[in-house]
C-alpha positions in Angstrom: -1.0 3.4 -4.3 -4.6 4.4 -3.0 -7.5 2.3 -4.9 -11.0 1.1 -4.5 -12.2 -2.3 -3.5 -15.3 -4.0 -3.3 -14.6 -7.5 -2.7 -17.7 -9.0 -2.5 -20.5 -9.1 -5.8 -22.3 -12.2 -7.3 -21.9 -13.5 -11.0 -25.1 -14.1 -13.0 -24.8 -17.8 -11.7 -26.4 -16.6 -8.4 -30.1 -16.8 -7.6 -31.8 -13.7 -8.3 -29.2 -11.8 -10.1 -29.3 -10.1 -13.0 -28.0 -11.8 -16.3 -25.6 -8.6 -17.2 -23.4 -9.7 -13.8 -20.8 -10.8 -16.6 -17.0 -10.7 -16.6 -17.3 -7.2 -19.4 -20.3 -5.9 -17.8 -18.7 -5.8 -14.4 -15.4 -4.7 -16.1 -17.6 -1.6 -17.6 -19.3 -0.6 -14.2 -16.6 -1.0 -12.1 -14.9 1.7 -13.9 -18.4 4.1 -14.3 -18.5 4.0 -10.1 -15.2 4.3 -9.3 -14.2 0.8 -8.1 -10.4 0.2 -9.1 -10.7 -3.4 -7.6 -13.2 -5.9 -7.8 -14.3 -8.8 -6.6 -15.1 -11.9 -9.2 -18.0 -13.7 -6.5 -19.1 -17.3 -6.8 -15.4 -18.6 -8.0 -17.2 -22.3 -6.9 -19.6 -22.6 -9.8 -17.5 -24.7 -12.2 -19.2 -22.0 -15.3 -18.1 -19.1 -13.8 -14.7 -20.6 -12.6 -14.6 -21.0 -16.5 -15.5 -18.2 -18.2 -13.2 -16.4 -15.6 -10.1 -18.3 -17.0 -11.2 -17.5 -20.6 -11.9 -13.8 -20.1 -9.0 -12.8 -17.2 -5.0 -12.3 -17.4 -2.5 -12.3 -14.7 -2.1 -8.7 -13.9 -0.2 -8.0 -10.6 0.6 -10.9 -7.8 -2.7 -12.3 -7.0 -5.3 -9.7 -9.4 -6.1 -10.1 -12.9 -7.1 -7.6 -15.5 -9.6 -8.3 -19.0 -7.8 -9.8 -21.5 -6.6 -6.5 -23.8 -9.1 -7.9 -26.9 -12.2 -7.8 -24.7 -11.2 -4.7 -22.5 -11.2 -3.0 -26.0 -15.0 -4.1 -26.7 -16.2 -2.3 -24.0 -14.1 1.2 -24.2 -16.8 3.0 -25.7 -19.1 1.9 -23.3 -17.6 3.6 -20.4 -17.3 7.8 -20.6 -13.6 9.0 -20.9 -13.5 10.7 -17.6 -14.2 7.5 -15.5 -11.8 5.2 -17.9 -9.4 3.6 -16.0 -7.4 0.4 -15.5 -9.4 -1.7 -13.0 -8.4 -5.4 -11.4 -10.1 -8.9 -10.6 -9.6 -10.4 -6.8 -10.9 -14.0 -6.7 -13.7 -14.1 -4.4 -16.8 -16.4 -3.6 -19.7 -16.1 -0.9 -20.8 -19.8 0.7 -23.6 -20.5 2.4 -23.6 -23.0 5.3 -26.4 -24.7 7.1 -25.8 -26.8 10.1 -26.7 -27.4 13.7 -24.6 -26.9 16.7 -25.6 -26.3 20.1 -28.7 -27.4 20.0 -29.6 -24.6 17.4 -29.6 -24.8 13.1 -27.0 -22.1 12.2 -27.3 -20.4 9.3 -23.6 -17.9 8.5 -22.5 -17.0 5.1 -19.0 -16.1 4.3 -16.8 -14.3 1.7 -13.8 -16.0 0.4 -10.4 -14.6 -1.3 -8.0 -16.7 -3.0 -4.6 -16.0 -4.4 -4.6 -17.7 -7.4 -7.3 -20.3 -9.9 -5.0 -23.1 -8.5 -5.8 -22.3 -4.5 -9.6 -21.6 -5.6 -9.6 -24.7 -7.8 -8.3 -26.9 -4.4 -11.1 -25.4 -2.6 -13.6 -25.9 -5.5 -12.3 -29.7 -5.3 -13.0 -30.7 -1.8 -16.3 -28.7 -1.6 -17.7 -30.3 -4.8 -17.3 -33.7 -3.1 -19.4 -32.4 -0.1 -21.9 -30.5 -1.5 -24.2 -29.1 -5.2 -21.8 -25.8 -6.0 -23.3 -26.2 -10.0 -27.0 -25.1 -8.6 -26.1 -21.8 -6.6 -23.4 -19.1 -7.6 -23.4 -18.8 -3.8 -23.2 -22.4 -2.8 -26.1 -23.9 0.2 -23.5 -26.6 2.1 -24.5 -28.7 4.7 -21.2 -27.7 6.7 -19.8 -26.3 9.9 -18.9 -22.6 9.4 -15.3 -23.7 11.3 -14.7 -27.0 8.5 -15.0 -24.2 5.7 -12.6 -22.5 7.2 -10.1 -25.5 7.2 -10.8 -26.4 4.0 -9.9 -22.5 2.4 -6.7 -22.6 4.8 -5.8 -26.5 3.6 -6.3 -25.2 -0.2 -3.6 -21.9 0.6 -2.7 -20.5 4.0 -2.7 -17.6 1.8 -6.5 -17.4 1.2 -8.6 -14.9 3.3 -11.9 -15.9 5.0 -14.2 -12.9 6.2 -17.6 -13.6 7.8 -20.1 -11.8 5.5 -22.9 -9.4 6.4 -22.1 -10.1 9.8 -25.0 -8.6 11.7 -27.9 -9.6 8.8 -30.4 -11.8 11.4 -31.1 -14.9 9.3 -27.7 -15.6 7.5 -24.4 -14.3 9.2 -22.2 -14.8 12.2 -23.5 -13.0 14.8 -27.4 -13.3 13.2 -29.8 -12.6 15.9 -31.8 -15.8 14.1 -29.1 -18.1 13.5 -25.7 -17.0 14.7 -23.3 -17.1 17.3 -22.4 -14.4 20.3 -18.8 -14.5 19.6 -16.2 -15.3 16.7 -14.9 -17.5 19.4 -17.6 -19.5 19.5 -18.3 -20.0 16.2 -14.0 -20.8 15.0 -12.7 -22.0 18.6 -9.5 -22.6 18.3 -9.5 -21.3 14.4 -10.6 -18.1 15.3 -6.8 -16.2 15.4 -7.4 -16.8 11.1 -10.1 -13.8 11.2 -8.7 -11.4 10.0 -11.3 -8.6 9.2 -15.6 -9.2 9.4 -18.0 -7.3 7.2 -20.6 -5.1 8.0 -23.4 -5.2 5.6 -25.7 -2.4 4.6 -27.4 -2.3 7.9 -24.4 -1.7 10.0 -21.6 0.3 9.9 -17.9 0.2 11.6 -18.9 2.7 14.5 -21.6 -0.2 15.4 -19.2 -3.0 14.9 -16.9 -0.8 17.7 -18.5 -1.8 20.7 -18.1 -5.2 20.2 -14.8 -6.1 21.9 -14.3 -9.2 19.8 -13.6 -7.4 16.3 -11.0 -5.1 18.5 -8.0 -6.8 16.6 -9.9 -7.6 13.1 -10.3 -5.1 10.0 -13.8 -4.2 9.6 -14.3 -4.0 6.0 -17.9 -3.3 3.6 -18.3 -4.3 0.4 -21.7 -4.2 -2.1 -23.1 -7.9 -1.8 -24.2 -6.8 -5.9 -26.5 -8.6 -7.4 -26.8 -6.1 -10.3 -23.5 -4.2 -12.3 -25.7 -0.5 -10.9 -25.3 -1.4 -7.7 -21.2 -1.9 -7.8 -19.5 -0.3 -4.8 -22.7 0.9 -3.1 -20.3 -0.1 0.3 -16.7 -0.6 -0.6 -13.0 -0.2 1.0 -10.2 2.0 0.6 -6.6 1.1 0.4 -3.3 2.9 0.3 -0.8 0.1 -0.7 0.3 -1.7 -3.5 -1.7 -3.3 -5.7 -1.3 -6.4 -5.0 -2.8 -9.3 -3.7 -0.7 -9.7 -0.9 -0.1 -6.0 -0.4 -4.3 -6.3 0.2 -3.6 -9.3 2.9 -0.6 -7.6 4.8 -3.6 -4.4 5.1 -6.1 -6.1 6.5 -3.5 -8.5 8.5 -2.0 -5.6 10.1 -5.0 -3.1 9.9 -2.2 -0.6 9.6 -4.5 3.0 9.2 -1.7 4.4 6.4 -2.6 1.2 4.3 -6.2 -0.2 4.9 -7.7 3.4 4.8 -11.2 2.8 6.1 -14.7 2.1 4.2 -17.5 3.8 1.9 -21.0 3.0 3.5 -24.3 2.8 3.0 -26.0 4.6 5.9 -26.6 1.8 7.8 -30.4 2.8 8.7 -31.4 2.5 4.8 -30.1 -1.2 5.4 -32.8 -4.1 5.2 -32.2 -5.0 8.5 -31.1 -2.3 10.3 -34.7 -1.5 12.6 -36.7 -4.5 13.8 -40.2 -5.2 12.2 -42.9 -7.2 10.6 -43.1 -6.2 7.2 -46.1 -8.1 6.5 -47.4 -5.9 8.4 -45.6 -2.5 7.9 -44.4 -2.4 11.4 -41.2 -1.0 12.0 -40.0 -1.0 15.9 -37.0 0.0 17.6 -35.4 -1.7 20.1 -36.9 -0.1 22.8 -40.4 -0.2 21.1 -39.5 -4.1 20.7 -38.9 -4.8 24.0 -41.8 -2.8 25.2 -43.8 -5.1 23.0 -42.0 -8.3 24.4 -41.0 -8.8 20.8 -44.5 -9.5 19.6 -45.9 -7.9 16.2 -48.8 -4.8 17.5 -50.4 -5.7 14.5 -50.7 -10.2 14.0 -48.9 -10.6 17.6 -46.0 -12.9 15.8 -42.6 -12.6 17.0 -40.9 -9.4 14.9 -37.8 -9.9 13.2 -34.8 -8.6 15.5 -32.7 -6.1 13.6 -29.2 -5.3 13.7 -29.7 -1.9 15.8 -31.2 -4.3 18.7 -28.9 -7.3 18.0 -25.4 -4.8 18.5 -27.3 -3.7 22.4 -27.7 -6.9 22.8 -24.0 -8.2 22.8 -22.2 -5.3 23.0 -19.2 -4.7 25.3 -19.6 -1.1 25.1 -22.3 2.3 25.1 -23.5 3.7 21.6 -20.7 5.7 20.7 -17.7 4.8 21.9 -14.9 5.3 20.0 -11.4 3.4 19.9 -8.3 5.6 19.4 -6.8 4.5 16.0 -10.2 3.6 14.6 -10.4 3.7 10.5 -12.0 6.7 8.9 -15.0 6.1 7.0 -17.8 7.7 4.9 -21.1 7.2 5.0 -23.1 7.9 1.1 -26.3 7.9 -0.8 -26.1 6.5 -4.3 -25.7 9.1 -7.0 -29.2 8.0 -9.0 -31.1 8.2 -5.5 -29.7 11.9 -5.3 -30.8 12.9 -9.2 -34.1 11.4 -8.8 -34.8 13.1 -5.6 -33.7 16.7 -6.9 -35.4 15.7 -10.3 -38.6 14.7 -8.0 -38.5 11.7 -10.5 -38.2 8.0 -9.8 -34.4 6.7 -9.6 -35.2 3.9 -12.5 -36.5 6.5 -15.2 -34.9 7.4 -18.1 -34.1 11.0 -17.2 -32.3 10.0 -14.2 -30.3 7.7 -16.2 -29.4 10.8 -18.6 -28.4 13.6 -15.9 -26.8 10.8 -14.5 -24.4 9.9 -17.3 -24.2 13.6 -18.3 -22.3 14.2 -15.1 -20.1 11.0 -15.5 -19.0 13.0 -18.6 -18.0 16.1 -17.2 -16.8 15.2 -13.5 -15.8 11.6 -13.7 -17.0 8.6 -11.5 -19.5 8.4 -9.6 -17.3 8.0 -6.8 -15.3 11.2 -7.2 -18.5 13.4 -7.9 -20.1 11.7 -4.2 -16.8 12.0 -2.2 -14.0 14.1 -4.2 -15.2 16.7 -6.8 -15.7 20.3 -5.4 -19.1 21.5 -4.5 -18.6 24.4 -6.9 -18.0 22.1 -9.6 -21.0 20.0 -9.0 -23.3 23.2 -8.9 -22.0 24.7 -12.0 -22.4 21.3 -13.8 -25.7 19.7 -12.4 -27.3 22.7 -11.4 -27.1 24.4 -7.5 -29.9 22.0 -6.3 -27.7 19.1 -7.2 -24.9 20.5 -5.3 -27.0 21.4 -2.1 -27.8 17.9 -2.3 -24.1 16.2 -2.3 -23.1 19.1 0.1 -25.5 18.0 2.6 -25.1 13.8 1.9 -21.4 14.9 3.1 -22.8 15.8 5.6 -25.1 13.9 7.2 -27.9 16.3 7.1 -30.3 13.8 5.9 -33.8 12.4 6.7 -33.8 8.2 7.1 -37.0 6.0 7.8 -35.2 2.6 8.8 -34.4 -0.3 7.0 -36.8 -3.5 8.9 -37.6 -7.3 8.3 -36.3 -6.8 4.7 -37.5 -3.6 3.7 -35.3 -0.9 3.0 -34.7 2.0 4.6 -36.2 5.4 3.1 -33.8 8.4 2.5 -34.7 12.1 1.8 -32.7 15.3 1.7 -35.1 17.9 0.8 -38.4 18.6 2.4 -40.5 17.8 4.9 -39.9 14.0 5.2 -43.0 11.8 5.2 -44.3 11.5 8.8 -42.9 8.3 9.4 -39.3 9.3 8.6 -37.3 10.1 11.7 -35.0 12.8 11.7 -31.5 11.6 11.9 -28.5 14.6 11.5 -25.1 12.7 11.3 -21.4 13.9 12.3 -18.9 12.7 9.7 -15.5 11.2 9.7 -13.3 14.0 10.9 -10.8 12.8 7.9 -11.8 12.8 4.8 -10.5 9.2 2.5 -9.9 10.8 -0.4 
């Protein structure tokens, strides 16, 4: 059964997240993008633990559907077309802070769990350790490698994937805070990572010449913080539906099961340039070194990006390719796409209308980005609309890079602004849908 996952999201327990990141609201816009699977986040805060147990019902082994009552309170919420039966994975993002080495490390990590019981057992012991009432995503003053012991002592069935993995401040191989190698950072634990995640600012073609992730999935997932920005990265499975039918994917990395990813292109990413956004700088690695990694402008250190922090450990040049590798697809949100052809910003009202217009005729915003023919996209949303799609599939697109924080700026049409760099991408050969 081919489906949609994004694994990783944040409840409205989480700092600076919005208040509608609620069991129905995720239900509703889960279903409006596309997403047939999603992640619950922050199963450690005791409120959201419990508001999951009130709202959620066993559904296959390991997922969990709305309970029918609620499910029915938001049908008219969601437009016919994009209606569908979605799933709940338990998930949870942790934060830990600790020194090793000589050096405070700073890695944050995604969590699955199998069951309330196996999340509840983890919940337990890190409760007794640390606040996980004050953070949906949990600060703990714990070794990366003890979490890991603790989610494999709750159920040898859980699944532990470094988060973000390239981001510089908080992730495993963070030019600010992480380590050179998974080895390094799990020793002897490190056979129980099974996939890493890129983040917005990376993609799998970057996580590729890292010899080290040759034998683990590479998956992406949304990091939401809002219900509109639901599976802006996300997997894609062919399996079945089930909790361990995920695991045995991403165990086995077999390409006719775990299908490969939907991605943000990596250089909209925060992080993907190096910068001093203080300042408006934004450097490449080149331009970085040149500098000897000093801001032009205040002559403070820049923060290193991911571009620079992949040459710097990499195994292998910029485009090396393994055979077998996973197909994957790299997107622009939908609203970004209106508000550019509408020459209106993406928050306004009239994007929000042509936007829900097309959910009505075509479906999800998934299938009109990656699935719904060209033709059908002109003849609904007008032949700009369709140019537009036709050319963010692909890759003929203008990006000013992501740096220090600061997004990355993407146009389709025009003469980009003059700091935009021209960037024309190949896609996947092999389409995932």
């Amino acid at each position: 059964m081919r489906f949609i996952a994004d694994l990783h999201i944040h409840s409205h327990y989480s700092r600076a997240t919005s208040k509608d990141m609620n069991i129905r609201a995720l239900a509703k816009w889960s279903q409006i993008k596309g997403t047939d699977l999603l992640g619950t986040g922050d199963f450690t805060h005791p409120l959201w633990f419990k508001e999951m147990q009130e709202l959620l019902a066993p559904a296959e082994e390991g997922l969990f559907s709305l309970k029918p009552e609620d499910a029915a309170s938001i049908t008219e919420e969601v437009p016919a077309s994009c209606r569908q039966d979605m799933r709940f994975i338990l998930s949870a993002e942790i934060s830990t802070i600790y020194k090793r080495g000589g050096k405070v490390r700073k890695v944050h990590s995604v969590i699955l769990a199998p069951s309330f019981a196996a999340a509840a057992k983890i919940n337990a012991t890190l409760g007794r350790i640390g606040n996980i009432r004050s953070d949906g995503r949990p600060i703990l003053g714990l070794d990366t490698k003890d979490l890991l012991k603790i989610v494999l002592d709750a159920s040898e069935d859980c699944l532990f994937i470094p988060a973000h993995i390239w981001t510089p401040h908080f992730s495993l191989y963070g030019s600010q805070s992480g380590f050179d190698s998974l080895e390094e950072c799990f020793g002897e634990l490190s056979p129980y990572i099974y996939a890493v995640e890129t983040g917005l600012s990376s993609d799998p073609s970057m996580c590729w010449r890292i010899a080290d992730l040759d034998t683990r999935a590479i998956v992406s997932n949304s990091d939401a913080h809002s219900p509109r920005k639901l599976g802006r990265e996300a997997n894609v499975f062919d399996t079945e539906r089930s909790y361990a039918g995920i695991a045995d994917a991403l165990k086995t990395r077999d390409p006719r099961k775990f299908l490969g990813t939907i991605e943000f292109y990596p250089e909209e990413g925060k992080y993907h340039l190096d910068g001093h956004r203080s300042c408006g700088v934004r450097m490449t690695p080149s331009e970085t070194k040149k500098a000897e990694h000093l801001c032009p402008v205040c002559k403070k250190r820049v923060t290193i990006g991911v571009m620079h922090r992949v040459d710097a450990i990499a195994d292998r040049a910029e485009g090396y390719a393994p055979q077998g590798r996973q197909t994957y697809q790299s997107i622009v949100p939908l609203p970004d796409i209106i508000a550019e052809v509408e020459g209106v910003g993406p928050q306004s009202k009239k994007v929000d209308l042509r936007y829900f217009s097309l959910l009505h005729e075509l479906g999800s915003e998934f299938r009109i980005l990656l699935d719904v023919p060209l033709a059908d996209i002109s003849r609904t949303g007008g032949e700009k609309l369709g140019t537009a799609i036709r050319r963010m599939r692909d890759g003929d697109i203008s990006i000013a890079g992501g740096y220090d924080g600061e997004y990355g700026t993407v146009r389709i049409f025009g003469t980009p602004e003059e700091e935009l760099k021209k960037t024309v991408f190949t896609p996947p050969q092999n389409s995932l849908f």
